[in-house]
Backbone and ligand atoms as CSV (ligand in chain L), in Angstrom:
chain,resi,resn,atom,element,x,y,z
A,1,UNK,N,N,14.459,-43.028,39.441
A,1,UNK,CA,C,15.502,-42.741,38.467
A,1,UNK,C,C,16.210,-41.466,38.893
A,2,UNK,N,N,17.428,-41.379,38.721
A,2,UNK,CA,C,18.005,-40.755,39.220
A,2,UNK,C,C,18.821,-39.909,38.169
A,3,UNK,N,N,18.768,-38.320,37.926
A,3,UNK,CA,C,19.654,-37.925,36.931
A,3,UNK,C,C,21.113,-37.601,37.199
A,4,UNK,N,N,21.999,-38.085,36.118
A,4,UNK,CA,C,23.027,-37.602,36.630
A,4,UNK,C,C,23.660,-35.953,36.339
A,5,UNK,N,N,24.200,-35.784,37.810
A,5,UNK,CA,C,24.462,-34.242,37.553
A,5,UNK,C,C,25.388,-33.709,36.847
A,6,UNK,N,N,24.865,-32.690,35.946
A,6,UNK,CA,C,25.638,-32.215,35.225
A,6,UNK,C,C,26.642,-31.097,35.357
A,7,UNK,N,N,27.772,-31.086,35.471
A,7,UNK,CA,C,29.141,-30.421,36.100
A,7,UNK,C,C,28.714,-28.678,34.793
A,8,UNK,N,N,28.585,-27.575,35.756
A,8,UNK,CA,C,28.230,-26.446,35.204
A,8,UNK,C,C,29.168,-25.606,34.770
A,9,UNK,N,N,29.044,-25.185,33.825
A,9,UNK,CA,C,29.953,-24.797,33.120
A,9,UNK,C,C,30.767,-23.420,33.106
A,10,UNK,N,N,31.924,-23.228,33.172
A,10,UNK,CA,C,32.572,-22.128,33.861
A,10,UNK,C,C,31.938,-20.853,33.263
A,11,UNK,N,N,32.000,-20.144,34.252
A,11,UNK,CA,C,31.465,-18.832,33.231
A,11,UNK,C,C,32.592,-18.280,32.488
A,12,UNK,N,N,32.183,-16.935,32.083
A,12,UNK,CA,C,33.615,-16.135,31.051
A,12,UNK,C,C,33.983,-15.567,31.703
A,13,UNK,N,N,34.332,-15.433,32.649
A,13,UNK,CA,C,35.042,-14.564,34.062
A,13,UNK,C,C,36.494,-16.222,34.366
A,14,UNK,N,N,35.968,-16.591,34.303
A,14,UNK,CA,C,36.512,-18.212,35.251
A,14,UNK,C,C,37.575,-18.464,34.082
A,15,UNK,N,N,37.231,-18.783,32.966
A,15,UNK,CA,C,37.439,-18.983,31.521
A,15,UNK,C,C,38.604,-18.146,31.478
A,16,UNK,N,N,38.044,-16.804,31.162
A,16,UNK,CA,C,38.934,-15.402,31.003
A,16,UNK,C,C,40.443,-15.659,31.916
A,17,UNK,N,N,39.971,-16.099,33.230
A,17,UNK,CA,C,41.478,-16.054,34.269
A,17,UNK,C,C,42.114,-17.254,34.308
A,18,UNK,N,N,41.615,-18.469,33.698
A,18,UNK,CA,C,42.163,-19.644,33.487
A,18,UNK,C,C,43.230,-19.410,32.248
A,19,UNK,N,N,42.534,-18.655,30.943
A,19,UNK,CA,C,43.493,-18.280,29.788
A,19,UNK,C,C,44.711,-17.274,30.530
A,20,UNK,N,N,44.247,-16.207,31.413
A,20,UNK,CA,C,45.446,-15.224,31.567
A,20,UNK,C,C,46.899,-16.080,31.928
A,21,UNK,N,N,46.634,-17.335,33.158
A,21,UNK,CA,C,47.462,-18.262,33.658
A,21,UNK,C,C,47.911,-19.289,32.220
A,22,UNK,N,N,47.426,-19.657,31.490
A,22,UNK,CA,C,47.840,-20.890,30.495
A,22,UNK,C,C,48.521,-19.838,29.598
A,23,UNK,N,N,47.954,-18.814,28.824
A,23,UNK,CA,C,48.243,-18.127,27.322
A,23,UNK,C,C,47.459,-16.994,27.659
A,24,UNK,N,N,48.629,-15.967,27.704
A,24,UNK,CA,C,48.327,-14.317,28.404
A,24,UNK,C,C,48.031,-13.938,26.703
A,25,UNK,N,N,48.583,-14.442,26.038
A,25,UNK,CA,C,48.036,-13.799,24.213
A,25,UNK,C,C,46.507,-14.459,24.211
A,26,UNK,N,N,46.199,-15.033,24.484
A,26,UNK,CA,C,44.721,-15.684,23.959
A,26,UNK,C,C,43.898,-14.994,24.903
A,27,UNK,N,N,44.556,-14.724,26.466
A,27,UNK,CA,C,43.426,-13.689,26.994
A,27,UNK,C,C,43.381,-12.285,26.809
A,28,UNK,N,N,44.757,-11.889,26.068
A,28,UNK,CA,C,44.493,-10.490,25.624
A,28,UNK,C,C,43.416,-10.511,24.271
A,29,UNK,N,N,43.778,-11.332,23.747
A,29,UNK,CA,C,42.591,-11.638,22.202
A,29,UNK,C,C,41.205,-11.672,23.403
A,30,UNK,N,N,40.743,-12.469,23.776
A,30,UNK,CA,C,39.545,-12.639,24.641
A,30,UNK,C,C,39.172,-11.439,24.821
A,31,UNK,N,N,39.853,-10.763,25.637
A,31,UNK,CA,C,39.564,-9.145,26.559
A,31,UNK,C,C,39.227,-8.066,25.573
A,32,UNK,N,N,40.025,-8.094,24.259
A,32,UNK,CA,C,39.700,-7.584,23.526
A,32,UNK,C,C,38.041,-7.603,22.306
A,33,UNK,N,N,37.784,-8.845,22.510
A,33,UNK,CA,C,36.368,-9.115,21.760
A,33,UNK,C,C,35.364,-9.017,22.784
A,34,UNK,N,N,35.645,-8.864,24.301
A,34,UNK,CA,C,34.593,-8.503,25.318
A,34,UNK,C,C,34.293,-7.228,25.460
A,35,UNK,N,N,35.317,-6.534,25.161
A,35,UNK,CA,C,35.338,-4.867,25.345
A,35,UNK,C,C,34.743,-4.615,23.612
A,36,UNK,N,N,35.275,-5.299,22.825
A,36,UNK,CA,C,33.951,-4.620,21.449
A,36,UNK,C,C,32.838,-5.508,21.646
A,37,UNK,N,N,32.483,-6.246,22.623
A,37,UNK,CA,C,30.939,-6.420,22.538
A,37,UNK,C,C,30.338,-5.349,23.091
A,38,UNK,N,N,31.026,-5.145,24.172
A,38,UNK,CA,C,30.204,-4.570,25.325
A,38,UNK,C,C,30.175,-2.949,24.792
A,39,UNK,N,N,30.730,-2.673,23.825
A,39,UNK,CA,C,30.900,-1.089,23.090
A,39,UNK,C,C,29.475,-1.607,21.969
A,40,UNK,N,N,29.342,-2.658,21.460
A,40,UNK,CA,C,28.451,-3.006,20.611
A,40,UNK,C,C,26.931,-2.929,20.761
A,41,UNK,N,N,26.581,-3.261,23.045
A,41,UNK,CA,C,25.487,-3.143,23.219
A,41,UNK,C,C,24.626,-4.308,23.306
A,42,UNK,N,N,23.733,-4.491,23.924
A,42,UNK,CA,C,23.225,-6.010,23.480
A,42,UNK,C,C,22.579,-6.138,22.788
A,43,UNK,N,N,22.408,-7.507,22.024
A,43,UNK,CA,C,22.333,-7.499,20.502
A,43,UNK,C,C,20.518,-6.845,20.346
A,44,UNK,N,N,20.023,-6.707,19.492
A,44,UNK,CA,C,18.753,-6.336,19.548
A,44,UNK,C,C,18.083,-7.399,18.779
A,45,UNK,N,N,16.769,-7.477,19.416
A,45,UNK,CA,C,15.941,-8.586,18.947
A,45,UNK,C,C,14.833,-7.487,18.105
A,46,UNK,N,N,14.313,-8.602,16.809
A,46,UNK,CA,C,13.443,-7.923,16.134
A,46,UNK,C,C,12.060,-7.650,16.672
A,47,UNK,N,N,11.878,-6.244,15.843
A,47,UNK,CA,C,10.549,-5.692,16.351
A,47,UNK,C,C,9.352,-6.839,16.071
A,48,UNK,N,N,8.927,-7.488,17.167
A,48,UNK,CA,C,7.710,-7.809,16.468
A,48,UNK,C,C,6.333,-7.291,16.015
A,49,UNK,N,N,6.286,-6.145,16.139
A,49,UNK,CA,C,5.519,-5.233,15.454
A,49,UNK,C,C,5.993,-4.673,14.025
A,50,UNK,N,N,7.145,-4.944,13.592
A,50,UNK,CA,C,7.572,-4.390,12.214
A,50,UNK,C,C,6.548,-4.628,11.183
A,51,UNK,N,N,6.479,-3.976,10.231
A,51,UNK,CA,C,5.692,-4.618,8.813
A,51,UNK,C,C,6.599,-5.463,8.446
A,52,UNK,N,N,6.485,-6.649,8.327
A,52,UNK,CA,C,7.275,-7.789,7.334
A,52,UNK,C,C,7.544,-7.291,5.940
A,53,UNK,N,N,6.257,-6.482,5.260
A,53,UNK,CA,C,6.037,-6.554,3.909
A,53,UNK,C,C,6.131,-4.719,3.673
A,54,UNK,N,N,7.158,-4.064,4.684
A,54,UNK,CA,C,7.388,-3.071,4.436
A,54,UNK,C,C,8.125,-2.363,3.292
A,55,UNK,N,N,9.522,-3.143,3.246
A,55,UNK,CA,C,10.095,-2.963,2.209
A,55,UNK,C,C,10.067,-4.285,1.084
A,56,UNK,N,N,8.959,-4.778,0.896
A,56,UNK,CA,C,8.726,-5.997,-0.212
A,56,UNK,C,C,8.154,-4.638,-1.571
A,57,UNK,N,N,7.914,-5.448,-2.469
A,57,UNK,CA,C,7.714,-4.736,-3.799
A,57,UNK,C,C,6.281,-4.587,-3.955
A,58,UNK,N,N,5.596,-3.432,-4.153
A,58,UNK,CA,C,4.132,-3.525,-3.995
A,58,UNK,C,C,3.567,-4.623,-5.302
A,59,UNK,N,N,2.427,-4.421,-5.181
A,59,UNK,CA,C,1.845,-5.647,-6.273
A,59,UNK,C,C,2.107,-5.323,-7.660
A,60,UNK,N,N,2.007,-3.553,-7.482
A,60,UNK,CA,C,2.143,-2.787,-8.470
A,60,UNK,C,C,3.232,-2.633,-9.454
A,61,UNK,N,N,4.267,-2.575,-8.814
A,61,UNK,CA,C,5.688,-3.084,-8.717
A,61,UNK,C,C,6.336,-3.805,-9.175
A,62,UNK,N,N,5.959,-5.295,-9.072
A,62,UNK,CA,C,6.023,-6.769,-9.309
A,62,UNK,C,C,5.478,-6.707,-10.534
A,63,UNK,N,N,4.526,-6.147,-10.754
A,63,UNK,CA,C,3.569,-6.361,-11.741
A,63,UNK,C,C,4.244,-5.541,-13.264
A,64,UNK,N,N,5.057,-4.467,-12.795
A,64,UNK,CA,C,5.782,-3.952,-13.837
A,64,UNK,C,C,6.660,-4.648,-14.022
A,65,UNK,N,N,7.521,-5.224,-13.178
A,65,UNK,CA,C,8.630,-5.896,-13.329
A,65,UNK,C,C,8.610,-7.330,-13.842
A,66,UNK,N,N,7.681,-7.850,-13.967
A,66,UNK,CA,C,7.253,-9.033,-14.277
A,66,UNK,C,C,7.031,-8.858,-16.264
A,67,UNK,N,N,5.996,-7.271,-16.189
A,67,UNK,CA,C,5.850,-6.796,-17.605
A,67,UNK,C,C,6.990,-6.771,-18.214
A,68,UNK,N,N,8.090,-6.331,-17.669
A,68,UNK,CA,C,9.169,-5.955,-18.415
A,68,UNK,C,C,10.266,-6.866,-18.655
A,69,UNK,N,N,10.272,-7.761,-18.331
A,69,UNK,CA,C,11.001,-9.299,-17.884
A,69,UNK,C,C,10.334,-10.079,-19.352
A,70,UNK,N,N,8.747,-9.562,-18.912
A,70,UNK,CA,C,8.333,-10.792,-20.232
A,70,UNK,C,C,8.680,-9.949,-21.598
A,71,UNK,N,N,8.674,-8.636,-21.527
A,71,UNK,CA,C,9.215,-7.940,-22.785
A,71,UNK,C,C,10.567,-8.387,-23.352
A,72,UNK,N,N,11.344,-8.514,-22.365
A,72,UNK,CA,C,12.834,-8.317,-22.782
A,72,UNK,C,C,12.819,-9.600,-22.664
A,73,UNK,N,N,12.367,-10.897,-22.515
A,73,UNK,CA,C,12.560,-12.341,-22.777
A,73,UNK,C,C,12.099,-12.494,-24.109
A,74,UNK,N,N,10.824,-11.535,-24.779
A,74,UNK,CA,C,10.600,-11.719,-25.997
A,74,UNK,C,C,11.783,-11.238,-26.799
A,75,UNK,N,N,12.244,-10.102,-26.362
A,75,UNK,CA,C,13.361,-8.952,-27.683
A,75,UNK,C,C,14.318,-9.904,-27.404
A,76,UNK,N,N,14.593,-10.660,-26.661
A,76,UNK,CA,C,15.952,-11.863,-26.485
A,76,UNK,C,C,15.454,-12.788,-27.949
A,77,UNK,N,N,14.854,-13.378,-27.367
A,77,UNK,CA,C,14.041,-14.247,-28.101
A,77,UNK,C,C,14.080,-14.374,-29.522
A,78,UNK,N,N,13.370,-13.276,-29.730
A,78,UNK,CA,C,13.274,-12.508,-31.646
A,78,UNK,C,C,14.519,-12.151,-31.781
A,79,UNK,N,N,15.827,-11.815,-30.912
A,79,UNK,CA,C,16.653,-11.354,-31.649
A,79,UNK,C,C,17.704,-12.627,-32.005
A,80,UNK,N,N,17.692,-14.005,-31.077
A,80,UNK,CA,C,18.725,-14.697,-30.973
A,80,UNK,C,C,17.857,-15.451,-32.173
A,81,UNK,N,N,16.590,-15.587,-32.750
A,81,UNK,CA,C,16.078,-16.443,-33.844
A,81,UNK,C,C,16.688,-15.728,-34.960
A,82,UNK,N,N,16.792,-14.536,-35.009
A,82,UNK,CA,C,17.252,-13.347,-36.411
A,82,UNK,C,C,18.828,-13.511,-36.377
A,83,UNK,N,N,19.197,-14.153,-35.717
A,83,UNK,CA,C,20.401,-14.252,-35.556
A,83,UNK,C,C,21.008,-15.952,-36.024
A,84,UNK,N,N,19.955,-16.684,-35.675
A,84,UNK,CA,C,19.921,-18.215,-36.028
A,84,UNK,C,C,20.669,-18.785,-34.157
A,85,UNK,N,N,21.194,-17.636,-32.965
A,85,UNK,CA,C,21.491,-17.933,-31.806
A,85,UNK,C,C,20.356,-19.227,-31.072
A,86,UNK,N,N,21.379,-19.428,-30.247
A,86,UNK,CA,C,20.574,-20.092,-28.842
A,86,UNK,C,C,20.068,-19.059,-28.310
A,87,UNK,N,N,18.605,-19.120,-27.812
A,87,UNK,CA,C,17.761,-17.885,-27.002
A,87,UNK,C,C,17.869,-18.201,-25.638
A,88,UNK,N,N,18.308,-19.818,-25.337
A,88,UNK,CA,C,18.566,-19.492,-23.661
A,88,UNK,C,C,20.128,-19.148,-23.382
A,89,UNK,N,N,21.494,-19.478,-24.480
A,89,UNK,CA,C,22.339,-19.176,-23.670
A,89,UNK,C,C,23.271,-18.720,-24.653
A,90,UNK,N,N,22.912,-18.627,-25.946
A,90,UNK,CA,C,23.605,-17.652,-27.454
A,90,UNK,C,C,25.267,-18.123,-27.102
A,91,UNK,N,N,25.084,-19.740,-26.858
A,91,UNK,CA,C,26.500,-19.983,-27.437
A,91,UNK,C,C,27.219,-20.301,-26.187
A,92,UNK,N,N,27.144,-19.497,-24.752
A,92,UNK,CA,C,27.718,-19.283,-24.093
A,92,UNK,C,C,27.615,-20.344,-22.903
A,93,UNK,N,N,26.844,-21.475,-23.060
A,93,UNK,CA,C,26.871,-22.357,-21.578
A,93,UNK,C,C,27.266,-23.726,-22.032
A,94,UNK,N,N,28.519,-24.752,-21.860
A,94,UNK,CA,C,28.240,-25.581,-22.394
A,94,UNK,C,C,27.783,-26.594,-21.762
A,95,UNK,N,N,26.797,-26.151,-21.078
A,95,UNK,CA,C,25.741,-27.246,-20.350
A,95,UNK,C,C,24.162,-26.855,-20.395
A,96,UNK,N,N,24.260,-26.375,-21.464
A,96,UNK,CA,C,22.821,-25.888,-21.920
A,96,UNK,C,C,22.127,-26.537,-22.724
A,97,UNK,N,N,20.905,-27.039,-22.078
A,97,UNK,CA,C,20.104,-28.052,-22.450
A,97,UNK,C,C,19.525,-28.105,-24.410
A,98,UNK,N,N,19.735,-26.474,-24.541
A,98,UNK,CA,C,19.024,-26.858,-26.196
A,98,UNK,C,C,20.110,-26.746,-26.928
A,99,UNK,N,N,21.480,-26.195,-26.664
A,99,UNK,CA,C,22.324,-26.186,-27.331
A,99,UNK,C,C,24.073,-27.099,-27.414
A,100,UNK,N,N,23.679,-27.334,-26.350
A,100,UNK,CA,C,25.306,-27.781,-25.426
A,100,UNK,C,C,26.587,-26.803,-25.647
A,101,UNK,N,N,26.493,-25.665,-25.786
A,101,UNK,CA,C,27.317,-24.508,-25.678
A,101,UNK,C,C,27.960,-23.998,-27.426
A,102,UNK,N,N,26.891,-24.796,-28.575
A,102,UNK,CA,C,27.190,-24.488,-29.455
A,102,UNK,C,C,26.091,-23.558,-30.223
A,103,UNK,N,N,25.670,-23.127,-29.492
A,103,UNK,CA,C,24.575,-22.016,-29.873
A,103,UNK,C,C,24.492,-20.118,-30.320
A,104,UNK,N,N,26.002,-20.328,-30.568
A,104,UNK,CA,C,26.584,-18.672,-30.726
A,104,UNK,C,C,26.057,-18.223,-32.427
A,105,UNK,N,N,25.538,-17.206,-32.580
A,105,UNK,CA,C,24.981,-16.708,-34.083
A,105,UNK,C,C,25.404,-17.287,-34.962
A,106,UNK,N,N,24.553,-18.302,-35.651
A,106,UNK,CA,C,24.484,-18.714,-36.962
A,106,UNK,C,C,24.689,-20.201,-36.987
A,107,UNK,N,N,24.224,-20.457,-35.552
A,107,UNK,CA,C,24.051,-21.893,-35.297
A,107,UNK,C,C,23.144,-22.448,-35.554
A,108,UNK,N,N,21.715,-22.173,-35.718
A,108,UNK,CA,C,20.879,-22.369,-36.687
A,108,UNK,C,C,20.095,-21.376,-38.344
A,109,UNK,N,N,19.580,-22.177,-38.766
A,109,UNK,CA,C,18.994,-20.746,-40.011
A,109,UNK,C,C,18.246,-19.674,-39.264
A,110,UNK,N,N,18.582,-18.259,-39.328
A,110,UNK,CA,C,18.056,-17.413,-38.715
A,110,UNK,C,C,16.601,-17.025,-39.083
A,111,UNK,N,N,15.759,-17.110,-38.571
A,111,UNK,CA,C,14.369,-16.563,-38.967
A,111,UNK,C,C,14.469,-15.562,-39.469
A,112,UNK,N,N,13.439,-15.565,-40.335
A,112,UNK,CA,C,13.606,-14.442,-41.771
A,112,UNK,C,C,13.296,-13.214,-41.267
A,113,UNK,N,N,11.605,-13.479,-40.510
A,113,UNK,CA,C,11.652,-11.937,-40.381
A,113,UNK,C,C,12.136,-11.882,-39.247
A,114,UNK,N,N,12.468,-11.902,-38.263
A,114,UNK,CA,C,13.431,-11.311,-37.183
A,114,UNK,C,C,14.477,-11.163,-37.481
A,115,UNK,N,N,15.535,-11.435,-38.831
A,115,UNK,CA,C,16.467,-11.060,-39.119
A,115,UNK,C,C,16.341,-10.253,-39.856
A,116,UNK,N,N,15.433,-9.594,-40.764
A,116,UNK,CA,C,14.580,-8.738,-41.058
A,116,UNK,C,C,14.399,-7.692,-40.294
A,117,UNK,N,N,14.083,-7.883,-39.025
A,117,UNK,CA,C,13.469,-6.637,-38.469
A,117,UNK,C,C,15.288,-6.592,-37.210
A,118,UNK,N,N,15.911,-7.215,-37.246
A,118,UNK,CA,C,16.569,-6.754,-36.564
A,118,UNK,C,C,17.697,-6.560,-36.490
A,119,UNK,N,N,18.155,-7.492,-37.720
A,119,UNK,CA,C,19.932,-7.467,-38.307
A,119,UNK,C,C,19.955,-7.001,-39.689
A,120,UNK,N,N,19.091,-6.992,-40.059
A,120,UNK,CA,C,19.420,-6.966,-41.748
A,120,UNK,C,C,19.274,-5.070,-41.712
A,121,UNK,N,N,19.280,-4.029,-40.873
A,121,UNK,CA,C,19.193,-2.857,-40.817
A,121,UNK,C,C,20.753,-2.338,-40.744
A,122,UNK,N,N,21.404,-3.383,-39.866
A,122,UNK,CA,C,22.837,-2.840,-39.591
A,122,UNK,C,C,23.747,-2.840,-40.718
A,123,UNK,N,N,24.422,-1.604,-40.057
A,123,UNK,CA,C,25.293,-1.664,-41.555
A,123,UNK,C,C,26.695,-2.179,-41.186
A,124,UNK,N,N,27.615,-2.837,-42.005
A,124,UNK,CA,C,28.915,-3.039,-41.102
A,124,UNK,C,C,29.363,-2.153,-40.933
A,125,UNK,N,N,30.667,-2.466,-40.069
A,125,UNK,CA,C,31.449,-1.765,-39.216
A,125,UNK,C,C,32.187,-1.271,-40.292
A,126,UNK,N,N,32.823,0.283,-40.127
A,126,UNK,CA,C,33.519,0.335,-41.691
A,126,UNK,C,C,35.349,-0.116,-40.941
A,127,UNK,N,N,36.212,-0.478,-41.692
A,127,UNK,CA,C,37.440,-0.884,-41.526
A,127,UNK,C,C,38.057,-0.080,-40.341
A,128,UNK,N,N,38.292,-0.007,-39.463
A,128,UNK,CA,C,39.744,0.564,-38.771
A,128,UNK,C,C,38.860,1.576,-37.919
A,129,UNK,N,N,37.190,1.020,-37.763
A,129,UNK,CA,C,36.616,2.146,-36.888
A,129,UNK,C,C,36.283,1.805,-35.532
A,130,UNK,N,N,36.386,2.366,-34.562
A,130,UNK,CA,C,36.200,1.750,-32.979
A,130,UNK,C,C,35.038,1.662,-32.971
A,131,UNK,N,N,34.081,2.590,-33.546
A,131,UNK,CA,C,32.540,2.460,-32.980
A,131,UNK,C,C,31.632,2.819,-34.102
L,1,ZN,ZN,ZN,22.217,-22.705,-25.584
């Protein structure tokens, strides 16, 4: 069996002086991205000695952040029930599975005591005040 030979392929020298003769603009573009490589250096390959898990989040870390995620999924939670809101998307997605985007405050009866402990403190806004 016999392979057939495969015709090798010009280098970027060959390339480069074939463009100067066809399109002197496409080899000035060319000349120009060879000269910022070659200012660039060759590319660098990764350390394989690096720590992978150098800049990852220690366990410790994760472990707060995970705490505080499940905190503030609860204060979501208790506040969009005191509210009678959607707790996954309070109105705002209308492709949201428990509500279909009609879930904005007072879309259901608000739980007593979370509206209790978390709306029924506020006082309104008085007339004509920004804040
Ligand atoms: Zn929703």
């Amino acid at each position: 069996m016999t392979v057939p030979e495969v015709p090798s392929l010009p280098s970027v020298d060959e390339l480069l002086a074939t463009a100067r003769q066809n399109d002197p603009e496409l080899a000035a573009i060319v000349e120009l991205l060879m000269r910022r490589q070659d200012e660039a250096g060759p590319a660098r390959e990764p350390d394989p000695y690096a720590d992978p898990y150098a800049s990852a989040p220690t366990t410790r870390e994760t472990a707060a952040r995970d705490e505080e995620l499940a905190l503030l999924r609860r204060r979501n939670d208790t506040l969009a029930a005191g509210t009678g809101a959607c707790h996954l998307c309070w109105g705002d997605d209308l492709l949201c599975p428990l509500c279909a985007g009609r879930g904005s405050p007072g879309w259901q009866t608000p739980d007593p005591w979370a509206h209790q402990r978390y709306i029924a403190p506020i006082r309104p806004a008085e007339e004509g005040s920004e804040s």
